[in-house]
C-alpha positions as CSV (number, residue, x, y, z in Angstrom):
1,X,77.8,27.9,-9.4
2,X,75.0,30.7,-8.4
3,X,71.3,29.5,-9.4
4,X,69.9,31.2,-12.2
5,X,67.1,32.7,-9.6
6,X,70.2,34.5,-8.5
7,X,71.1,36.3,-11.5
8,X,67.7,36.7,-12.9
9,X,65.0,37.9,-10.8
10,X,61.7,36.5,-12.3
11,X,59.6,38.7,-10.3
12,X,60.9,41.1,-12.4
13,X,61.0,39.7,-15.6
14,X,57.5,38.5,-15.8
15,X,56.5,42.0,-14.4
16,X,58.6,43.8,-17.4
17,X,56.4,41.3,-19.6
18,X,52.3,42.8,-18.3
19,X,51.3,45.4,-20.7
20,X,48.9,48.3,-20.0
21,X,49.2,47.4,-16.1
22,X,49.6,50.1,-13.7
23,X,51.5,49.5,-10.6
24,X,50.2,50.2,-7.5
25,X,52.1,51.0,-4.5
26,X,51.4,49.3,-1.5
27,X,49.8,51.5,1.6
28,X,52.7,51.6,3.7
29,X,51.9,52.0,8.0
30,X,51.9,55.2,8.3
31,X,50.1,57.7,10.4
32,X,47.4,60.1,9.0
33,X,45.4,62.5,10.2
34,X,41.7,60.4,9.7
35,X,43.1,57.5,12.0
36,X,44.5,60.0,14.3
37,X,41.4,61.9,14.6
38,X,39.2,58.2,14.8
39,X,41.9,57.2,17.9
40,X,41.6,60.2,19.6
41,X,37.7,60.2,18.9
42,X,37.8,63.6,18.1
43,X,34.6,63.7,16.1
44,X,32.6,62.5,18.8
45,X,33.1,65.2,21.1
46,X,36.0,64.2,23.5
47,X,38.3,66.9,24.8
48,X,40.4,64.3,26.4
49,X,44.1,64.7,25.6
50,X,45.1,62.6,23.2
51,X,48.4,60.6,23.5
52,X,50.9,59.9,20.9
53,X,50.3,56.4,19.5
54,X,53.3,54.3,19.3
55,X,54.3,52.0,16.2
56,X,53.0,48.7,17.4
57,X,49.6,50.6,18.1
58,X,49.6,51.6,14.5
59,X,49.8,48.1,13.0
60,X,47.2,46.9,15.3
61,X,44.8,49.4,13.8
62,X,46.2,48.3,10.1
63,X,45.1,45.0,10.7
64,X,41.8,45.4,12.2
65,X,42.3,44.4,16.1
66,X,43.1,47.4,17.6
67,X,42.0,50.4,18.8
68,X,38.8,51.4,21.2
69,X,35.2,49.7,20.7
70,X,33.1,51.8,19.2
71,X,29.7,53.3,20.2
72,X,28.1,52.3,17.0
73,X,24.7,49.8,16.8
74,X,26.0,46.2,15.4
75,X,23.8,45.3,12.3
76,X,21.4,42.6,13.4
77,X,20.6,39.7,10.9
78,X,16.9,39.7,10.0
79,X,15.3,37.2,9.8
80,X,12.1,35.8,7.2
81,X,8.9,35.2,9.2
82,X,8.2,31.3,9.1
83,X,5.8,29.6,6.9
84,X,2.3,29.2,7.0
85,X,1.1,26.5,8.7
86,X,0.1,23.5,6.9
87,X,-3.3,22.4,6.8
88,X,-3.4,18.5,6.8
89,X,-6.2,16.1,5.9
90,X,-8.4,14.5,8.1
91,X,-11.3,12.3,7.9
92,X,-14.9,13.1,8.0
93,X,-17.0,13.3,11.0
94,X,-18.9,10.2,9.9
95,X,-16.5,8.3,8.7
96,X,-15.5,4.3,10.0
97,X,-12.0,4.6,10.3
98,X,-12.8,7.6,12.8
99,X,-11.1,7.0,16.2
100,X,-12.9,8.2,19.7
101,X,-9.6,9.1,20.9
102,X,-7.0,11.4,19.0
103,X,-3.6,9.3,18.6
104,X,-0.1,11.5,19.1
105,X,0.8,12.8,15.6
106,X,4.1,14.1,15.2
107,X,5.0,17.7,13.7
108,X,8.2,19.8,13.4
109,X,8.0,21.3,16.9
110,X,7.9,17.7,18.3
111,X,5.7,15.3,19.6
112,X,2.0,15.7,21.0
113,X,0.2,14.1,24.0
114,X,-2.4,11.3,22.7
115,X,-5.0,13.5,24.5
116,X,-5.9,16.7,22.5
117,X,-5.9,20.0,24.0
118,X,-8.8,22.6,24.3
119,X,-8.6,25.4,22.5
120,X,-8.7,27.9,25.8
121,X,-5.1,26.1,27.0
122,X,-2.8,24.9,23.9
123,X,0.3,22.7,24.4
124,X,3.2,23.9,24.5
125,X,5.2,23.8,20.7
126,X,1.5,23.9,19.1
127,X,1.3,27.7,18.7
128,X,2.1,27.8,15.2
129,X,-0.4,24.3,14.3
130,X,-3.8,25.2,13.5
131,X,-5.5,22.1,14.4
132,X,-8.3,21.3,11.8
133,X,-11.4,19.8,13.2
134,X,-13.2,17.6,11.5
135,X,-16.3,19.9,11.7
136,X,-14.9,22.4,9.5
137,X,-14.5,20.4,6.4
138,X,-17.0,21.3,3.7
139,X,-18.6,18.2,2.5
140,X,-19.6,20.0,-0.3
141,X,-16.7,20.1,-2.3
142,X,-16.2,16.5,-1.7
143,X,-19.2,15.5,-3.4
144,X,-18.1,15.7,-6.7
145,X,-15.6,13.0,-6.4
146,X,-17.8,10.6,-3.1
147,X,-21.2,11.1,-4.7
148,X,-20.8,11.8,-8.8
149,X,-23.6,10.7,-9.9
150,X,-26.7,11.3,-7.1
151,X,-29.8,11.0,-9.0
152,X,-28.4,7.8,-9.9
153,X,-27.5,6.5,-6.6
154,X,-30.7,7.8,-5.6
155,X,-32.7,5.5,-8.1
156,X,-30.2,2.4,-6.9
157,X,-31.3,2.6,-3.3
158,X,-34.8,2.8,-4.7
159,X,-34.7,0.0,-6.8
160,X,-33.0,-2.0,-3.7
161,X,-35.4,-0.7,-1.2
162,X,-38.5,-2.2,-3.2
163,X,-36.7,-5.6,-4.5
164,X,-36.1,-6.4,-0.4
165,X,-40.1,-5.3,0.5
166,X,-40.8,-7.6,-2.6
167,X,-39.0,-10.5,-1.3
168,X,-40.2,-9.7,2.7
169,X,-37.0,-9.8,3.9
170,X,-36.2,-12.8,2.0
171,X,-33.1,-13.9,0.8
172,X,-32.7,-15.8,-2.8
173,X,-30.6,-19.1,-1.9
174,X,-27.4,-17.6,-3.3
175,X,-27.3,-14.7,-0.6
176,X,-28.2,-17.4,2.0
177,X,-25.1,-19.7,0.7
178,X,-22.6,-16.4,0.5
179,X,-23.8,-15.6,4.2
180,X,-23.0,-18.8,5.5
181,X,-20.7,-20.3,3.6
182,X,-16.7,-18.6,3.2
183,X,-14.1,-19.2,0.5
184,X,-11.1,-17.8,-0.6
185,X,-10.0,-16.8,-3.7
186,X,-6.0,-16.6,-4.6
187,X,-3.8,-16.2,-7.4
188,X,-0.4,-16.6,-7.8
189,X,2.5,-14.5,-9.0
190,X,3.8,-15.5,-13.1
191,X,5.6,-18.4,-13.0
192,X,8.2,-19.2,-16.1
193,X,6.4,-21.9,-17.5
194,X,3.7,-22.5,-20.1
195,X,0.0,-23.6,-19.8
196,X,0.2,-27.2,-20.9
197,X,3.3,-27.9,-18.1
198,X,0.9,-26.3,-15.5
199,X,-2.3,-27.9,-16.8
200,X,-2.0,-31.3,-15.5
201,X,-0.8,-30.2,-12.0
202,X,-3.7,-27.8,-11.4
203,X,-5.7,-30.6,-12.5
204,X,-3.9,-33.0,-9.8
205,X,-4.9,-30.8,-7.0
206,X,-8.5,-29.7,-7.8
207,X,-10.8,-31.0,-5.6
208,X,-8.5,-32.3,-2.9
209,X,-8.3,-31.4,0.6
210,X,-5.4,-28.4,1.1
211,X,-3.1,-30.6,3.2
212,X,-3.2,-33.8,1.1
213,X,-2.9,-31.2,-2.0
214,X,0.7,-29.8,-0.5
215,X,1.8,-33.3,0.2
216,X,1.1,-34.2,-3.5
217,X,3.3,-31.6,-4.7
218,X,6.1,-31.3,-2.2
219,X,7.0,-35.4,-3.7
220,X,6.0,-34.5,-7.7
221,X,9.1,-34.3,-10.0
222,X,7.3,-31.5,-11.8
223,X,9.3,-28.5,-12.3
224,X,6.7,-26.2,-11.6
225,X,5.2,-28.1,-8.8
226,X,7.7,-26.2,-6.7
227,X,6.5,-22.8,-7.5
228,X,2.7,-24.5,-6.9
229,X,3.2,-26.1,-3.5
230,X,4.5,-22.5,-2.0
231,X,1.5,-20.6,-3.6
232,X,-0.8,-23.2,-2.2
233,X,0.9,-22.8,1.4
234,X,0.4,-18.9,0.8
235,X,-3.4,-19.4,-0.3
236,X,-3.7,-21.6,3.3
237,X,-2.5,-18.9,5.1
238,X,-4.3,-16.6,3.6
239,X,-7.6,-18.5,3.7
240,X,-7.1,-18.8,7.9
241,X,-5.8,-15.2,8.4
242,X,-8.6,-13.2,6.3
243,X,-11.6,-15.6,6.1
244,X,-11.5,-17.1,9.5
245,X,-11.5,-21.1,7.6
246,X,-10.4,-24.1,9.0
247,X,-10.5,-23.0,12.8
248,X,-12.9,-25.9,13.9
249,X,-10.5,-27.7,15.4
250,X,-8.6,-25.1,17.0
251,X,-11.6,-23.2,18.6
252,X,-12.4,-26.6,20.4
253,X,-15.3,-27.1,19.0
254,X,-17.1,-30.6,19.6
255,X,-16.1,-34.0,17.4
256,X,-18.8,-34.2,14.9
257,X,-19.5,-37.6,13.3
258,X,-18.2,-38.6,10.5
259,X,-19.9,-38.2,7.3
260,X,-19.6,-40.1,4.2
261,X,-20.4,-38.0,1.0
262,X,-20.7,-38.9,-2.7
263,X,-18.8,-36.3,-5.1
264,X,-20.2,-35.6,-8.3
265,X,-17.8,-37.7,-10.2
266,X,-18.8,-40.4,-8.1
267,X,-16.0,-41.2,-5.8
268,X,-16.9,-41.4,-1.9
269,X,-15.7,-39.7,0.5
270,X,-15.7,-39.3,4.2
271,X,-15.4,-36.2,6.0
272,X,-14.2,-35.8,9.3
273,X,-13.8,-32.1,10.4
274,X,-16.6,-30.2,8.3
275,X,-14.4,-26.7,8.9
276,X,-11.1,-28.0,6.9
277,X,-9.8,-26.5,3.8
278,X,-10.3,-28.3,0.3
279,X,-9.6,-27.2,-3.2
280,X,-12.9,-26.5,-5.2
281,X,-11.6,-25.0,-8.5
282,X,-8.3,-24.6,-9.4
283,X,-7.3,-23.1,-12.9
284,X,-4.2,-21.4,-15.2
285,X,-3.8,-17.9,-16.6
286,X,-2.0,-17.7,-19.4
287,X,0.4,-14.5,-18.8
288,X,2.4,-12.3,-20.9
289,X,5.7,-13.5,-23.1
290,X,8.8,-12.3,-21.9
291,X,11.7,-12.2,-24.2
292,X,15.5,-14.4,-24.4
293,X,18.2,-14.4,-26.7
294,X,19.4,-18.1,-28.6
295,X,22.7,-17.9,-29.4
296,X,23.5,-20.0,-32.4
297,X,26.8,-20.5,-34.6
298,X,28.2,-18.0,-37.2
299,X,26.7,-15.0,-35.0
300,X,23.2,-15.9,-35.5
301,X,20.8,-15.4,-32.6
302,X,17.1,-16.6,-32.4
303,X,14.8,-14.6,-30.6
304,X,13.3,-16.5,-28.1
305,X,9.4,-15.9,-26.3
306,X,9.2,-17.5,-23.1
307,X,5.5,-18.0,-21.7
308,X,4.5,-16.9,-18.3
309,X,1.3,-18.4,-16.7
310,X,-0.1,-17.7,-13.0
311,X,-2.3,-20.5,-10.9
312,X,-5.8,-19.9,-9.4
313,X,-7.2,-21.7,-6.6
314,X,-10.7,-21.5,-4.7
315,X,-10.7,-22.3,-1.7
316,X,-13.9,-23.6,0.8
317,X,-14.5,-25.6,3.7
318,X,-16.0,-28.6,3.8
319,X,-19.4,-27.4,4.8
320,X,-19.8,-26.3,1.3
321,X,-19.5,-30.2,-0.1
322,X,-21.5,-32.0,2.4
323,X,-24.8,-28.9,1.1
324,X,-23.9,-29.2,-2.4
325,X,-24.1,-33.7,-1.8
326,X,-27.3,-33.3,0.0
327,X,-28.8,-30.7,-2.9
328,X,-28.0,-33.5,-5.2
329,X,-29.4,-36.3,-2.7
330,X,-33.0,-34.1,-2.7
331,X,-32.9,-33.5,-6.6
332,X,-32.3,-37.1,-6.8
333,X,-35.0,-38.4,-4.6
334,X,-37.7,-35.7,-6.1
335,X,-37.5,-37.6,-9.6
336,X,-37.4,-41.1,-8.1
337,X,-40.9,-39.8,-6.1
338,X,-42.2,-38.4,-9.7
339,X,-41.9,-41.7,-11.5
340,X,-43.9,-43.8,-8.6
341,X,-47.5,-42.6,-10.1
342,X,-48.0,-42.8,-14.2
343,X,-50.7,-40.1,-15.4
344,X,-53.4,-41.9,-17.0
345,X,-53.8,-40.8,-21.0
346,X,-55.8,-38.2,-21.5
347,X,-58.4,-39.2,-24.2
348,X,-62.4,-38.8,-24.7
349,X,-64.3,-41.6,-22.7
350,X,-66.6,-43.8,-24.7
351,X,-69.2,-46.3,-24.6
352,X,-71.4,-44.2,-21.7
353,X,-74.7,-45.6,-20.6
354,X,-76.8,-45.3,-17.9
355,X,-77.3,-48.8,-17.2
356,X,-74.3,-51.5,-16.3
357,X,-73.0,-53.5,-18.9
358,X,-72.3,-56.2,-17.0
């Protein structure tokens, strides 16, 4: 049985079917008088005799790969000039973070030697970088957001200027203490707990050396001692790395003798290494609520505010207990001294004469 392509042609069908088309013919390989005249380069000026192309030449031209070169310019691509150079910041001549020695910065071209190049001779790939000195910034137009305010800066370094020829050179005792004396303060992260679970364990490490406070709450059952004991490890390291505390021992410093101390509550205390790491004040921030869902029966849910609270500690060294025991010690002994000698009353005296009356 013959397919029905057989008897019906679609092609021809579905051609029947376009209306308002036209039907265009296709260009069949013939040879014209224009492509004849284009072989035989007859408009440029050649008498040469020209030979009678074959068939095969004739679809080489159709399709675009045949025939002679010709003498015409190729188009060339242009292309858009690059972008202005960028003009990057820099810091002022005057400024501390200022190096003495220009470090390699990198750019699009590539990488530049550490040492930077006179202007007479520029490295190679830095043509197009226009290297900003720090000369040419205008400090002007940076005033308005380093100096806003200059009259009243002006009347600040005054006003400091005469309070230091006041004093002499002087300092009041609590510049003297902040000179000499370093501490550390840190605060911890929100931890998913409230204030009267936190409470007690802030209160169990406050005034206790740093070591003996981690020890206390790597053994607590608390909950939230957890959280506590890694902040306090954190506020250790932090308290050696930026303040430079609790480095007696290591810098090999010589034994001191031990001290014995009375805290202000009364308990005594003997101190050892007058560099090590105790907890003067430790305190709770109450945080934000955060929000949970309490999924009850019959589709009811009860909106739920969980409390977030954070931990505060202070950290200082030793030194600062022993000075703050012998302050007390000298307050101490000052009134015991005052109530050695009674002031006699002051009253009129009586009964004078110029004789004895005995």
């Amino acid at each position: 049985m013959a397919s029905m392509g057989a008897l019906y042609p679609y092609g021809n069908l579905l051609r029947s079917t376009r209306a308002g088309v036209t039907f265009v013919p296709r260009r069949t390989l013939t040879y014209t008088t224009p492509r004849r005249a284009q072989e035989d380069n007859s408009n440029n000026g050649n008498n040469e005799n020209p030979s009678k192309p074959s068939a095969l030449s004739s679809i080489k031209n159709f399709f675009g790969f045949g025939g002679k070169p010709s003498d015409a310019p190729k188009p060339t691509i242009t292309r858009r000039a690059n972008a202005p150079p960028k003009r990057e910041g820099s810091l002022s001549a005057d400024s501390i973070f200022a190096e003495d020695e220009a470090t390699p910065k990198l750019i699009a071209s590539g990488r530049t030697p550490g040492r930077r190049p006179t202007a007479e001779q520029p490295a190679e790939g830095e043509g197009e970088e226009q290297d900003v000195s720090l000369e040419t910034r205008n400090r002007e137009n940076m005033q308005a957001a380093l100096d806003p305010r200059p009259q009243a800066r002006t009347r600040w370094e005054r006003k400091m200027v005469v309070r230091e020829i006041r004093r002499r050179g002087r300092l009041s005792k609590t510049e003297q203490v902040m000179r000499t004396e370093r501490e550390s303060l840190s605060k911890s992260h929100w931890f998913k707990t409230s204030i009267k679970k936190l409470g007690p364990l802030a209160r169990q490490i406050a005034g206790k050396n740093i070591d003996e406070a981690i020890l206390q709450m790597r053994f607590s059952k608390k909950k939230a001692a957890k959280d506590v004991l890694e902040h306090l490890q954190h506020a250790k390291n932090v308290a050696v790395v930026r303040s430079g505390m609790g480095l007696g021992a290591a810098a090999g410093d010589e034994a001191q003798k031990p001290i014995s101390i009375v805290s202000k509550s009364g308990e005594r205390k003997t101190i050892t290494d007058p560099t090590s790491i105790y907890i003067s004040q430790a305190w709770v921030n109450r945080g934000p609520y955060g929000v949970d869902y309490d999924h009850r029966a019959r589709g009811q849910i009860n909106l739920l505010r969980p409390p977030y609270t954070s931990l505060s500690v202070l950290l200082k060294e030793e030194h600062t207990r022993i000075r703050e025991w012998q302050d007390r010690e000298n307050t101490a002994q000052r009134k015991r001294k005052t109530h050695l000698w009674t002031q006699l009353p002051d009253r009129k005296i009586s009964a004078q004469n110029q004789y004895y009356s005995w």
